[in-house]
C-alpha positions as CSV (number, residue, x, y, z in Angstrom):
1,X,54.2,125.3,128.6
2,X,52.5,122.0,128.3
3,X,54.5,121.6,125.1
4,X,58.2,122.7,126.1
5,X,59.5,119.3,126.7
6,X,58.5,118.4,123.7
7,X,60.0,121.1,122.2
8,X,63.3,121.0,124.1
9,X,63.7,117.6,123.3
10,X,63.4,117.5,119.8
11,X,66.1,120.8,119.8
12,X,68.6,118.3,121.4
13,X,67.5,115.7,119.0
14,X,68.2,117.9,116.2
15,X,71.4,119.2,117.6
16,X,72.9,115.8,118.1
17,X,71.9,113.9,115.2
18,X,72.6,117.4,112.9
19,X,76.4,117.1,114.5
20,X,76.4,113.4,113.9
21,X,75.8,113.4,109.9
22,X,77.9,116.3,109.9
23,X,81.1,113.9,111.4
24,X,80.1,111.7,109.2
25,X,79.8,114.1,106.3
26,X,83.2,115.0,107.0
27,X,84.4,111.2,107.7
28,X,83.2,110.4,103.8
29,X,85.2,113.5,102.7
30,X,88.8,112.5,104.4
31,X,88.4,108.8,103.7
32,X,87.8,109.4,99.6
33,X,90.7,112.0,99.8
34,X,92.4,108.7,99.0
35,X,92.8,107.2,95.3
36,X,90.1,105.5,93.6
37,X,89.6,101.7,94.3
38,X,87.0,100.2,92.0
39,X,86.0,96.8,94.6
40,X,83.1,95.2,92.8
41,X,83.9,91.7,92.4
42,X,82.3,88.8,94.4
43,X,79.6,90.7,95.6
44,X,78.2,87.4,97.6
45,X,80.8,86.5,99.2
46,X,81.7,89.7,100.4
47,X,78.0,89.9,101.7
48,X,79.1,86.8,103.3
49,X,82.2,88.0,105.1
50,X,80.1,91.4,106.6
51,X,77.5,88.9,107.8
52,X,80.4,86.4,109.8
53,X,83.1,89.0,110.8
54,X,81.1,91.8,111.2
55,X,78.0,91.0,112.7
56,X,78.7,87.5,113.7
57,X,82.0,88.6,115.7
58,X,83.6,85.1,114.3
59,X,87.2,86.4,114.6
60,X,86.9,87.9,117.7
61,X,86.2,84.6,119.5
62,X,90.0,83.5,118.6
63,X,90.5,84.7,122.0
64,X,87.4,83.4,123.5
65,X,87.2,85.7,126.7
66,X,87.7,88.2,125.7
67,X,85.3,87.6,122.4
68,X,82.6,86.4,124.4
69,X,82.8,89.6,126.5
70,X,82.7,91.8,123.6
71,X,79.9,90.0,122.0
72,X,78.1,90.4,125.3
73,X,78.9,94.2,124.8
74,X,78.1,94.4,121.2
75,X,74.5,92.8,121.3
76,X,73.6,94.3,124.1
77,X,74.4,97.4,123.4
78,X,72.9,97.2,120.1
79,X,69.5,95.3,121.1
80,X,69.1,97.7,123.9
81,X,69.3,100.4,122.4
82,X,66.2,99.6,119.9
83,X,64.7,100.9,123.4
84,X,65.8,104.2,121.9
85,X,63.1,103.9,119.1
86,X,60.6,104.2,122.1
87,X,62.0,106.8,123.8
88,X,62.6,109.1,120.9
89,X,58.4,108.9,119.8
90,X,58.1,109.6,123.9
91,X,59.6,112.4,123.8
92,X,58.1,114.1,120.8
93,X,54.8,113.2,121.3
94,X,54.2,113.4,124.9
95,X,53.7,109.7,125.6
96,X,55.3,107.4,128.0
97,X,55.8,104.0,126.8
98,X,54.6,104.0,123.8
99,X,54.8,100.2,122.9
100,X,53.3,99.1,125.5
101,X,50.4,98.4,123.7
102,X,52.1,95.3,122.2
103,X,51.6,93.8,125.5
104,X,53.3,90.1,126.4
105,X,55.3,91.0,123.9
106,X,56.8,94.3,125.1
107,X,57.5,92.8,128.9
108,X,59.5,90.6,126.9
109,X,61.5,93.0,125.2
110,X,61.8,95.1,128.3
111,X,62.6,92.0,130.2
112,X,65.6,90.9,127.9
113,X,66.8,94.2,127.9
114,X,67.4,94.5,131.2
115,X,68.9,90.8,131.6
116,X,71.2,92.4,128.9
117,X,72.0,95.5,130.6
118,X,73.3,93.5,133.2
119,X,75.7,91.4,131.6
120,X,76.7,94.8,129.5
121,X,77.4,96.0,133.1
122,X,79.3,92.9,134.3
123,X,81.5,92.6,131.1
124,X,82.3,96.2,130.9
125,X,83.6,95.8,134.5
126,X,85.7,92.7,133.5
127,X,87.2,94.6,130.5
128,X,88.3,97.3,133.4
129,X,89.8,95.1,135.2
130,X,91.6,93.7,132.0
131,X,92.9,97.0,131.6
132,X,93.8,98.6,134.4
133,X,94.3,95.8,137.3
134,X,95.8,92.6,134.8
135,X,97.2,95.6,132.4
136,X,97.9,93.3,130.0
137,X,100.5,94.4,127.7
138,X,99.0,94.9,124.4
139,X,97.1,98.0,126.0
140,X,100.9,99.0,127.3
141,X,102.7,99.9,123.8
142,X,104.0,103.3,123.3
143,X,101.5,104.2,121.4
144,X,99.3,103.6,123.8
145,X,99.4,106.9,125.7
146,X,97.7,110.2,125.9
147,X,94.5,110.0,124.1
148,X,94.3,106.4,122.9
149,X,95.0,105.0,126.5
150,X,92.1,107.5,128.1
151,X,89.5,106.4,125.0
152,X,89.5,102.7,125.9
153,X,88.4,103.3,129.7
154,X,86.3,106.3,128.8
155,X,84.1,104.2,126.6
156,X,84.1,101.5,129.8
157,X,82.5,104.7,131.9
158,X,80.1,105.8,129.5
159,X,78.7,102.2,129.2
160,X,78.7,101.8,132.5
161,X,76.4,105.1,132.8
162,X,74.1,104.3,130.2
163,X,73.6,101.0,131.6
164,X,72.9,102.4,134.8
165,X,70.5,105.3,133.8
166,X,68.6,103.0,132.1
167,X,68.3,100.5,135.2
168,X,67.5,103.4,137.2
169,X,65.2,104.6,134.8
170,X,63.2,101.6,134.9
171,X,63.4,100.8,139.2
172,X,61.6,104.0,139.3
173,X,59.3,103.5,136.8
174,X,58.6,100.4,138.2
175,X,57.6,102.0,141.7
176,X,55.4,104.8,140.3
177,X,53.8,102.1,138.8
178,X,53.0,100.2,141.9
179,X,52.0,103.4,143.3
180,X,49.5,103.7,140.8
181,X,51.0,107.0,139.9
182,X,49.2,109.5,136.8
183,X,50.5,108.5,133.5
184,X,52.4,105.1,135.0
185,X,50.2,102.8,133.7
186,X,51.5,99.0,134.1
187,X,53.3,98.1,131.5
188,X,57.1,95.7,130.7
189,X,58.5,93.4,133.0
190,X,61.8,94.6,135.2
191,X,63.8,91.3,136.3
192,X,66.5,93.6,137.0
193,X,65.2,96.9,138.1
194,X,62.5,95.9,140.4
195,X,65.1,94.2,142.5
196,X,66.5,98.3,142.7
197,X,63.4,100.0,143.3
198,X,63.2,99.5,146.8
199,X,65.6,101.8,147.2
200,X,63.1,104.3,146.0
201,X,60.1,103.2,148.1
202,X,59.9,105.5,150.9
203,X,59.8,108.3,148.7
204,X,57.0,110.7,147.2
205,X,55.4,110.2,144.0
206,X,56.5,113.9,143.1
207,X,60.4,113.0,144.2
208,X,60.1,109.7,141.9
209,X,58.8,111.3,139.1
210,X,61.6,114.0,139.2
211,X,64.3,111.2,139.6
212,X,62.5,109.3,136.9
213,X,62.1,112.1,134.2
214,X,66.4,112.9,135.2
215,X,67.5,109.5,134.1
216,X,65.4,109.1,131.1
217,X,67.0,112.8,130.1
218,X,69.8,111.9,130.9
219,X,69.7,108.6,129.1
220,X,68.7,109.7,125.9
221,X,71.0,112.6,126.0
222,X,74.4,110.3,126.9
223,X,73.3,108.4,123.6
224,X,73.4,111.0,121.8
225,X,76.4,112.5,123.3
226,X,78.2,108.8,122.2
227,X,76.7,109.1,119.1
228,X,78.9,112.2,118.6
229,X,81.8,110.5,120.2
230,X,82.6,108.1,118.4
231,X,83.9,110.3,115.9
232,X,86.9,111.2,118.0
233,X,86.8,107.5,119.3
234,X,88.7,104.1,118.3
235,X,84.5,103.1,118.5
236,X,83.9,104.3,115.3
237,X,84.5,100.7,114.2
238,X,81.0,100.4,115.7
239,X,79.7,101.9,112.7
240,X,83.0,100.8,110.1
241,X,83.4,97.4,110.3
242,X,80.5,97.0,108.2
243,X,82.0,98.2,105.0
244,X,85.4,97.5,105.7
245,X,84.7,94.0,106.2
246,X,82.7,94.3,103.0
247,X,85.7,95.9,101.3
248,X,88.2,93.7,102.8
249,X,90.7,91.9,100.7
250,X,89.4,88.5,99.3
251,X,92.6,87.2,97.3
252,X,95.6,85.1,99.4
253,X,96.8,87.1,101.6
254,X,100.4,86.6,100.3
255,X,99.3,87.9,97.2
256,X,100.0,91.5,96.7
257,X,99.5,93.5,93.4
258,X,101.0,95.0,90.5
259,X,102.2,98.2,89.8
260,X,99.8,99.3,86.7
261,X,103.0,101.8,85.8
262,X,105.2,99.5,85.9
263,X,103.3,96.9,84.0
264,X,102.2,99.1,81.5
265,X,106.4,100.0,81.3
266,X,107.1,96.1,80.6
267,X,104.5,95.6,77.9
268,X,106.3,98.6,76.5
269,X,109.5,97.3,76.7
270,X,108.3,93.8,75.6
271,X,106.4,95.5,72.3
272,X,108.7,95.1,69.3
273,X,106.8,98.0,67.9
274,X,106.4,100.4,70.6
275,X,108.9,103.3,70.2
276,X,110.8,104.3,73.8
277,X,111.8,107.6,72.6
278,X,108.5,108.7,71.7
279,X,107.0,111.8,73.6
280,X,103.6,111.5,75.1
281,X,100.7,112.6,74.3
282,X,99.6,116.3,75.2
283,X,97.1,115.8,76.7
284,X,98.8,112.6,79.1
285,X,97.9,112.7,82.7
286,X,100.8,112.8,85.0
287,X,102.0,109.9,85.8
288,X,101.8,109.0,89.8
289,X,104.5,108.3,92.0
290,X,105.3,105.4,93.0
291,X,104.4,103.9,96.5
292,X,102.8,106.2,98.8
293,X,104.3,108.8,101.4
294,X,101.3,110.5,102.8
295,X,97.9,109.7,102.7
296,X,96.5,110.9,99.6
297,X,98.8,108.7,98.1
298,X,97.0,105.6,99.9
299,X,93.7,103.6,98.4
300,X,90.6,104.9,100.2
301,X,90.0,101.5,101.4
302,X,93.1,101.7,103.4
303,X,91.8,104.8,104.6
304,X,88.7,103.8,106.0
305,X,90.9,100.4,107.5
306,X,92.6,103.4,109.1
307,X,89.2,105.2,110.5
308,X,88.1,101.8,111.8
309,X,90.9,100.5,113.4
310,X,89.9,99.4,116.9
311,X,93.1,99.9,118.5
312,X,93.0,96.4,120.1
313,X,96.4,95.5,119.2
314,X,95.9,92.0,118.2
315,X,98.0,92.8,115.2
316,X,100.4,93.9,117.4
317,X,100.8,91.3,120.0
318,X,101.1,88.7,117.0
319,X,103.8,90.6,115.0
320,X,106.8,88.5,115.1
321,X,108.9,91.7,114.3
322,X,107.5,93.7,117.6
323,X,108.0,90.4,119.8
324,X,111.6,90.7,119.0
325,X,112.3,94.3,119.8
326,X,112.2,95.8,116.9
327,X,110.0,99.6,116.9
328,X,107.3,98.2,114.2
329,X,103.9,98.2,115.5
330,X,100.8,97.9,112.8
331,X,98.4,99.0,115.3
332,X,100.9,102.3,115.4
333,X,100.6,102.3,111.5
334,X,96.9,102.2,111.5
335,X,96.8,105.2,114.4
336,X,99.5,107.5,112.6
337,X,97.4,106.6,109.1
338,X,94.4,108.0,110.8
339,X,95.8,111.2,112.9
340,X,97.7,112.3,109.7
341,X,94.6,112.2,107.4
342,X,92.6,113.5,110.8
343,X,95.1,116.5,110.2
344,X,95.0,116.9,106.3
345,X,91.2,116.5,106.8
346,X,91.3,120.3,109.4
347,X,93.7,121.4,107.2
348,X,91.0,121.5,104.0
349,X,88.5,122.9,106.4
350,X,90.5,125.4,107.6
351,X,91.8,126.7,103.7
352,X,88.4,126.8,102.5
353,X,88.0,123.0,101.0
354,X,91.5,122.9,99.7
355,X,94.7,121.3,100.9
356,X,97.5,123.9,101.5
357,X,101.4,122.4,101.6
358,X,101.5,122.0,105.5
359,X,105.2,120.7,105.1
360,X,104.0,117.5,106.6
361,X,103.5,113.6,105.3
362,X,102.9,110.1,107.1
363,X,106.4,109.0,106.3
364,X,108.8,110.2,108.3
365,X,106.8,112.7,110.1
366,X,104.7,110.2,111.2
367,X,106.0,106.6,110.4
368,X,109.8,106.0,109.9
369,X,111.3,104.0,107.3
370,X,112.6,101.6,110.4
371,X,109.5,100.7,111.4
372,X,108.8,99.4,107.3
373,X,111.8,97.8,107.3
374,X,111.2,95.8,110.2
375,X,108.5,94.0,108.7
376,X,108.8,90.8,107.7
377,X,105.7,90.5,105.3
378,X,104.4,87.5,107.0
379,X,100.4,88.5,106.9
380,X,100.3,87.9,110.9
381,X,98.4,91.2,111.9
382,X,96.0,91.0,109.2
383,X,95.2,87.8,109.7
384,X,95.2,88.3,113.5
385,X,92.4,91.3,113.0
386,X,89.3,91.0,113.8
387,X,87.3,93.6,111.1
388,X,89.8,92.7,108.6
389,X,92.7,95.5,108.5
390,X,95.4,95.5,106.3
391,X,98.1,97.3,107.5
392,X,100.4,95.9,105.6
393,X,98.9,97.6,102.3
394,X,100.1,100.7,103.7
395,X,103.5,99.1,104.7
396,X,104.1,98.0,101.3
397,X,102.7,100.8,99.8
398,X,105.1,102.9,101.8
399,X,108.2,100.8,100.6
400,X,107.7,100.9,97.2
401,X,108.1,104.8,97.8
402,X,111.2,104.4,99.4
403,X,112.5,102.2,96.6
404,X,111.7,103.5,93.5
405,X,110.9,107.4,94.3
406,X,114.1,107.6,96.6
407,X,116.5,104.4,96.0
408,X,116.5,104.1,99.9
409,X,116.2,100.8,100.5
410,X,118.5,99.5,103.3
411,X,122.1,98.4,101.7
412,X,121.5,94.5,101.7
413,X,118.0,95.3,99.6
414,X,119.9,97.2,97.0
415,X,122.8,94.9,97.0
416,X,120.1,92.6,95.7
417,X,119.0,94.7,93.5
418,X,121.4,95.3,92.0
419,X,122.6,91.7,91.8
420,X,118.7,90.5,90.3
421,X,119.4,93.5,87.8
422,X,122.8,92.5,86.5
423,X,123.3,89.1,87.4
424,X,120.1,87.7,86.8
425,X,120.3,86.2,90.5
426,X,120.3,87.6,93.8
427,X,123.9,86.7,94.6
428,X,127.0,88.6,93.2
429,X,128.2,85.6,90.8
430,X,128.0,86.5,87.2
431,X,126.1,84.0,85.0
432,X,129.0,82.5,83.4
433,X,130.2,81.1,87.0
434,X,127.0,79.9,88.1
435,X,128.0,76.2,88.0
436,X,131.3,76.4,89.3
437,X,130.7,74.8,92.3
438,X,129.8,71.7,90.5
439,X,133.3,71.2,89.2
440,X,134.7,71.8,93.1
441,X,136.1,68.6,94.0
């Protein structure tokens, strides 16, 4: 018996971190569903861009508040829970503060820990009231209902909680060590927490302990519990940003690329020796479609902007085509991206590893050809995001379907068209009368 909480706690140890690499395993699988994207230029710099946008948070300070806030979050979130490392060697081996050993230097760490657990708490709190008491609009879109809506202030709870525990944790630590309690040796400095453990003082050493041994539980088992939520959570940019910030676009942003078939059709066309009407080869792969229309079609790296999308709706609130009224939303891109490969991804699992016809794709079913039509390509929402999204990869992507796999561009577009493609200019003038407005008197 002397053993069993050993042993129990390395069975929920195992049970959470085996259901965590197997998200993940399944997270790698749906993200390289998508074609290959061979990203190995400028290594440094994009070394660079992971170190300032992802770890340094430099875009989300735009908005200062609400940047500082979520730095506040971020680094204390991260920095506290090194705490973990201590906790998890606790529990297997029996001990109880393990580092304490390192003396000065681990009532320092406990110390800023708890300063930081604080200011966790009070931000969180302040991002509540952001949400649900200023409900400022960008959390208000239509997309932001059901499940996406609940997310953002379930996250705020289970901060909260975690926060708490560990406060608790350590008040009543704190006390069974001024009680001189068994196995509560003196050790880390509370700034926070002793200023809580009064609360505990009139009670017995064998009631502390119990309240003691509940949060730390209970601690280590909420961080594992949001270690397996973040799956199913907008927070999986926790873990995401850092290669997609990595794999983020480094040329102007106006710059968008060529078609390789089409290219490939133009140095044809341009070769005076290349023969049009010859055949292929036998053995020539199938040429791909144009564009994209559901998510296999799309680059991986637009899949994993998809899986790490924070939902924020910065992009949003600066798209010049939503201020106006019209139905786009890239925010709603990068969500509908992410359920419908969220859906091919059960639908592989649930044929045995292979993707049956489910009748479905992302356009249409999921994204309408008037929301990619309403936008005006101007670059705001990537350049307004703060782990460097591109949705409009996907928007393009998803127009060039349109155009050349169905000719259904709106009418003006094809007027245009058809203008570039027989006039040699957009406007429906034939060459020859170009000039004549010269000789208008």
């Amino acid at each position: 018996m002397q053993y069993l909480p050993n042993i129990i706690f390395v069975l929920l140890l195992i049970v959470g971190v085996g259901f965590f690499v197997k998200n993940i395993s399944k997270l790698k699988r749906n993200i390289f569903l998508g074609k290959e994207s061979s990203i190995n230029d400028n290594k440094s710099q994009r070394w660079k861009n992971m170190a300032k946008i992802a770890l340094g948070q430099s875009k989300m300070v735009v908005r200062p508040i609400a940047g500082f806030l979520h730095i506040i979050v971020y680094v204390g979130f991260v920095i506290i829970n090194i705490e973990v490392l201590e906790i998890i060697l606790d529990g297997i081996f029996g001990t109880h503060r393990m580092f304490s050993v390192l003396g000065g230097l681990y009532s320092f760490l406990i110390a800023s820990f708890e300063v930081l657990a604080l200011l966790v708490i009070i931000a969180v709190v302040v991002f509540w009231i952001r949400r649900n008491v200023i409900r400022l609009k960008r959390f208000f879109k239509p997309e932001m209902t059901g499940w996406p809506k609940n997310d953002g202030n379930l996250i705020l709870y289970i901060e909260l909680v975690l926060m708490f525990l560990f406060l608790t944790m350590n008040a009543v630590d704190y006390q069974l060590q001024q009680m001189g309690a068994e196995h509560y040796a003196k050790a880390g400095s509370f700034p926070i927490s002793s200023f809580i453990a009064p609360l505990f003082e009139n009670l017995s050493i064998s009631t502390l302990i119990v309240i003691e041994r509940t949060a730390w539980w209970l601690h280590i088992a909420g961080i594992l519990f949001f270690l397996n939520y973040l799956y199913y959570s907008k927070h999986l940019h926790i873990l995401l940003a850092f290669p997609n910030t990595y794999y983020g676009k480094l040329t102007p942003k106006g710059q968008f690329k060529n078609l390789q078939s089409v290219t490939d059709e133009v140095r044809m066309m341009m070769d005076p020796d290349a023969d049009p009407y010859a055949e292929p080869a036998e053995d020539a792969a199938v040429p791909d479609k144009f564009g994209a229309s559901d998510v296999q079609d799309l680059s991986w790296v637009q899949l994993l902007n998809a899986y790490t999308c924070t939902e924020c709706g910065r992009c949003t609130s600066e798209c010049p085509a939503n201020q106006t009224g019209k139905k786009l939303s890239p925010r709603k891109i990068m969500m509908d991206t992410r359920d419908r490969l969220e859906e091919v991804g059960k639908n592989i699992d649930e044929n045995n590893g292979e993707f049956k016809d489910d009748g479905k794709q992302l356009l249409n079913d999921y994204i309408s050809p008037e929301e990619l039509w309403a936008c005006t390509s101007c670059n705001a929402c990537v350049e307004a995001c703060p782990i460097s999204i591109d949705p409009l990869s996907i928007i393009m992507d998803m127009r060039q379907y349109l155009v050349m796999e169905q000719s259904a561009a709106p009418t003006d577009l094809n007027n245009m068209m058809g203008n570039i493609e027989n006039n040699g200019a957009p406007w429906p003038f034939n060459q020859m009368d170009r000039l004549n407005w010269s000789k208008e008197s």
